[in-house]
C-alpha positions as CSV (number, residue, x, y, z in Angstrom):
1,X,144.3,-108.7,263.5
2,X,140.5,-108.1,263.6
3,X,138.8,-104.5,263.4
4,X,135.9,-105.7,264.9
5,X,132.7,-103.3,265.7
6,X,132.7,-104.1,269.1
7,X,135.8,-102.0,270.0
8,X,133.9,-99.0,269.0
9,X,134.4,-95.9,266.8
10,X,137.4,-94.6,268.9
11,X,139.4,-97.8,268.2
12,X,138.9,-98.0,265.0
13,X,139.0,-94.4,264.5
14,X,142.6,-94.9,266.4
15,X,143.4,-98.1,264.4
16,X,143.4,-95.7,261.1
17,X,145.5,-92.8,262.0
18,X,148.1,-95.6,263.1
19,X,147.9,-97.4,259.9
20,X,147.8,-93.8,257.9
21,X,150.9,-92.8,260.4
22,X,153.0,-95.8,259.3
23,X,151.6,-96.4,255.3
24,X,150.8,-92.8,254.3
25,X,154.8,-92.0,252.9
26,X,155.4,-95.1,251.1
27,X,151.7,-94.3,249.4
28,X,152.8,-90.6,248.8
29,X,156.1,-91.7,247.2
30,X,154.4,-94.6,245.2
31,X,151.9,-92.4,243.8
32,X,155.0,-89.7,243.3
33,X,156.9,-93.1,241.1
34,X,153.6,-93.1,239.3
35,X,153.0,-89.7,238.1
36,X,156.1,-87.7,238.4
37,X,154.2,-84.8,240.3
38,X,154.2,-84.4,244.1
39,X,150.9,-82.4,244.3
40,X,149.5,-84.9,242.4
41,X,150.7,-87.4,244.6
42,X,149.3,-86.1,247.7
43,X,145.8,-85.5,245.9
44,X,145.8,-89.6,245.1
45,X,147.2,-90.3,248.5
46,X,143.6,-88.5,249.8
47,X,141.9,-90.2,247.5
48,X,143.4,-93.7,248.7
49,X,142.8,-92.6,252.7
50,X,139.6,-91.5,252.2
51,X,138.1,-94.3,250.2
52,X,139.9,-96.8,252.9
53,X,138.1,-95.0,255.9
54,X,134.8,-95.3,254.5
55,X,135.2,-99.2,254.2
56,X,137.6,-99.2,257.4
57,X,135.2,-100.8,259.7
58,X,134.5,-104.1,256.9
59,X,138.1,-104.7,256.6
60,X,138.8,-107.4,258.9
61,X,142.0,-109.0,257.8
62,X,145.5,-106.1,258.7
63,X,147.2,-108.2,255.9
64,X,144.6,-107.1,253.2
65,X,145.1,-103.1,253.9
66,X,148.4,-102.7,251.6
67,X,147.5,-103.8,248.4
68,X,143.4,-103.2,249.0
69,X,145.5,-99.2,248.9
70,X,147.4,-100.0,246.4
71,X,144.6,-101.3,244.0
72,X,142.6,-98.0,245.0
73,X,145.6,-95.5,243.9
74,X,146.2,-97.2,240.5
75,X,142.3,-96.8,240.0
76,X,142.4,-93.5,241.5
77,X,146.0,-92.7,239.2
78,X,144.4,-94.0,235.9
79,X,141.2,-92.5,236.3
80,X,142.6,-89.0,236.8
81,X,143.6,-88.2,233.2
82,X,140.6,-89.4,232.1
83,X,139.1,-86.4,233.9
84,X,139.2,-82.8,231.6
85,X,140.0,-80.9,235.0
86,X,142.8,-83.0,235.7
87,X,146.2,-83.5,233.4
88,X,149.5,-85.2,234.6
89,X,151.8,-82.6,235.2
90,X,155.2,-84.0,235.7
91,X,157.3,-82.0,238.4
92,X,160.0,-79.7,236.4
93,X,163.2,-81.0,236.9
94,X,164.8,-78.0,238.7
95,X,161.8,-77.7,240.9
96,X,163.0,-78.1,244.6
97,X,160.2,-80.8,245.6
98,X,162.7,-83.3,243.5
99,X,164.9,-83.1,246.3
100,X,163.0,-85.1,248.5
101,X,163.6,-88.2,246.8
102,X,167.1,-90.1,247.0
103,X,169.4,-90.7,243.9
104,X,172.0,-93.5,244.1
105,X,173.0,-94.5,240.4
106,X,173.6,-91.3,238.8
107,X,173.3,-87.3,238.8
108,X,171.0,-84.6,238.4
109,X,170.7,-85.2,234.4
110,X,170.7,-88.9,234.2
111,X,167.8,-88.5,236.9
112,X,165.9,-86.3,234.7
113,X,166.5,-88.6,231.6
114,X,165.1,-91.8,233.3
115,X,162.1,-90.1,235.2
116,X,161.3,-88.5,231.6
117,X,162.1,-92.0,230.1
118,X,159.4,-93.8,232.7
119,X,156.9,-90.5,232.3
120,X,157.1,-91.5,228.5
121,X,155.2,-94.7,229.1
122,X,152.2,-95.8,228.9
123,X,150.5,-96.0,232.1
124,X,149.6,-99.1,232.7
125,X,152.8,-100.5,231.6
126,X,154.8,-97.4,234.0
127,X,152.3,-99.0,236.9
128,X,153.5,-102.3,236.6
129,X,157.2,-101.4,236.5
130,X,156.3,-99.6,239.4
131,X,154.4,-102.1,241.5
132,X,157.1,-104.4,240.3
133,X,160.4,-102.9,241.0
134,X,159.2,-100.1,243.1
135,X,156.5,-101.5,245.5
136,X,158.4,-105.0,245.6
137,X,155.0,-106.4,244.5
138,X,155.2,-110.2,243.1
139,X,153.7,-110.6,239.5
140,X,150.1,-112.5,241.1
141,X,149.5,-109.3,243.5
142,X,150.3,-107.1,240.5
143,X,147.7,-108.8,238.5
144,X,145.2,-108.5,241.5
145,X,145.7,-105.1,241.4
146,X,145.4,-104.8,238.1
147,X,142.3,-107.2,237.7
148,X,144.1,-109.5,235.0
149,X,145.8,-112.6,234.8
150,X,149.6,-112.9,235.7
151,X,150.2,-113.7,232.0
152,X,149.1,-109.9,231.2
153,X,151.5,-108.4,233.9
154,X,154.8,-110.5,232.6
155,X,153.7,-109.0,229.0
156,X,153.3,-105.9,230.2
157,X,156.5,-105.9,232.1
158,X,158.2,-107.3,229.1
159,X,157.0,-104.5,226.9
160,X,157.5,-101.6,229.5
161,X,161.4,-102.9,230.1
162,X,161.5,-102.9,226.6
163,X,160.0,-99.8,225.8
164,X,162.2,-97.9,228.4
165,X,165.2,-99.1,227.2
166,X,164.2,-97.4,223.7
167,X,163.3,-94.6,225.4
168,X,166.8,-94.6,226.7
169,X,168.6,-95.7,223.9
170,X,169.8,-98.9,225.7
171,X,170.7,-101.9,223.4
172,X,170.1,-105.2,224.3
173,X,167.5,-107.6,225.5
174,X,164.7,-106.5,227.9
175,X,165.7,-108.8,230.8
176,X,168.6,-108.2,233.2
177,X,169.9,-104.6,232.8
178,X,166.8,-103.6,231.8
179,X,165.4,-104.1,235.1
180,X,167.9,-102.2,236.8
181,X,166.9,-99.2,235.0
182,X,163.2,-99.8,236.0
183,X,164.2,-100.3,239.3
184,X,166.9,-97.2,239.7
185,X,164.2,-95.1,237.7
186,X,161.5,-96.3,239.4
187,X,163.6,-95.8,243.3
188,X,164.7,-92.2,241.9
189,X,162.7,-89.7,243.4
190,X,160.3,-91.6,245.3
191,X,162.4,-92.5,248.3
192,X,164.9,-95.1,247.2
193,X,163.4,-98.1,248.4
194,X,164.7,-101.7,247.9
195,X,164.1,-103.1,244.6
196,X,162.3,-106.4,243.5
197,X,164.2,-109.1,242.2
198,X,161.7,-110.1,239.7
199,X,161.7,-112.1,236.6
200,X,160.3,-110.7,233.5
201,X,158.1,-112.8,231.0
202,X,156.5,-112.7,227.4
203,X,152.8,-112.2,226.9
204,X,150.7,-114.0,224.6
C-alpha cells in the first residue's frame, strides 16, 4: 500500500487517523507493559503518533508502520528517565486504572508481584521481554528496534528471563517456565494478548 503525495493531504491526513484508529491501543498497552504507568503510557503513545505524522507522507511501504512505531516508543520510553522532569512512576497496585488490563494466571497479589518483578528490571532487558513475549516480535525485528545484532537480543532475553525468575524466587533454568512468566507478566495488565513462542539464547 502506497501513501503517495498525489492523493493529497486529505487522504493521507484520512490514512492516519485510520491507522491511529486501529494501532493506537495495542501502542497504549505496549507502552503500559513497558513502564507500569498508564499516564505514562498515553504521554509515549503521543510521542509515537506525533513523530509518525510528521514523517507520514515519506512512509511508503503499510508494512513498515508497526515496528517504525515501535522503534519510536522504546526511544521515546528510554529516553524519558533520562529527562530530570520525568521519573517512571509505576501505577500503585490498588489504583483502579489496573483494571483495565486482563489477568489469566493468577490474582490480585501474584499480579502485583510479577508486574513489580518485571518493573525491577533493567530497561532494556524489560523491553525485550516485552517486544518478545508481549509484542510477538521475532528476535531479528527486536534487534532492529533495538539497533543491535540478534546475538545481543538472545543475551539480553537470556539474562532478563533469568533475572526475573530471581526476582521471583523461581528455581531452575531460564528457558521454558521462565518464559511463561515473561509472557503472563508481560500480558498482565496490558491487555492479554497472545504470547510469542520464542526461543531464548546465550550472549557472547
Amino acid at each position: 500500500m502506497r501513501f503517495g503525495r498525489a492523493e493529497g493531504r486529505q487522504a493521507w491526513e484520512e490514512a492516519f487517523v485510520a491507522y491511529y484508529a486501529a494501532k493506537g491501543e495495542m501502542l497504549r498497552r505496549t507502552a503500559f507493559a513497558l513502564c507500569g504507568d498508564w499516564h505514562l503510557a498515553e504521554d509515549l503513545t503521543q510521542t509515537v503518533f506525533t513523530n509518525l505524522y510528521r514523517v507520514w507522507r515519506r512512509i511508503e511501504r503499510h508494512e513498515v508502520l508497526d515496528q517504525y512505531a515501535r522503534r519510536v516508543l522504546l526511544r521515546a520510553f528510554l529516553d524519558q528517565g533520562r529527562r530530570p522532569w520525568r521519573r517512571e512512576s509505576p501505577t500503585a497496585p490498588e489504583s483502579p486504572m489496573l483494571d483495565e488490563g486482563r489477568w489469566e494466571d493468577g490474582g490480585a497479589d501474584d499480579r502485583v508481584t510479577l508486574r513489580a518483578a518485571l518493573l525491577g528490571l533493567p530497561k532494556r532487558r524489560r523491553a525485550v521481554l516485552v517486544l518478545r513475549y508481549w509484542a510477538d516480535l521475532s528476535v531479528e525485528q527486536v534487534a532492529e528496534i533495538l539497533d543491535c545484532p540478534p546475538g545481543t537480543v538472545k543475551s539480553l532475553t537470556a539474562r532478563a528471563l533469568a533475572d526475573l525468575r530471581a526476582r521471583l524466587g523461581v528455581a531452575g533454568p531460564a528457558t521454558g517456565g521462565a518464559a511463561t512468566i515473561a509472557r503472563t507478566t508481560a500480558s498482565g495488565d496490558a491487555g492479554g494478548a497472545s504470547p510469542a513462542r520464542g526461543q531464548e539464547g546465550g550472549e557472547p
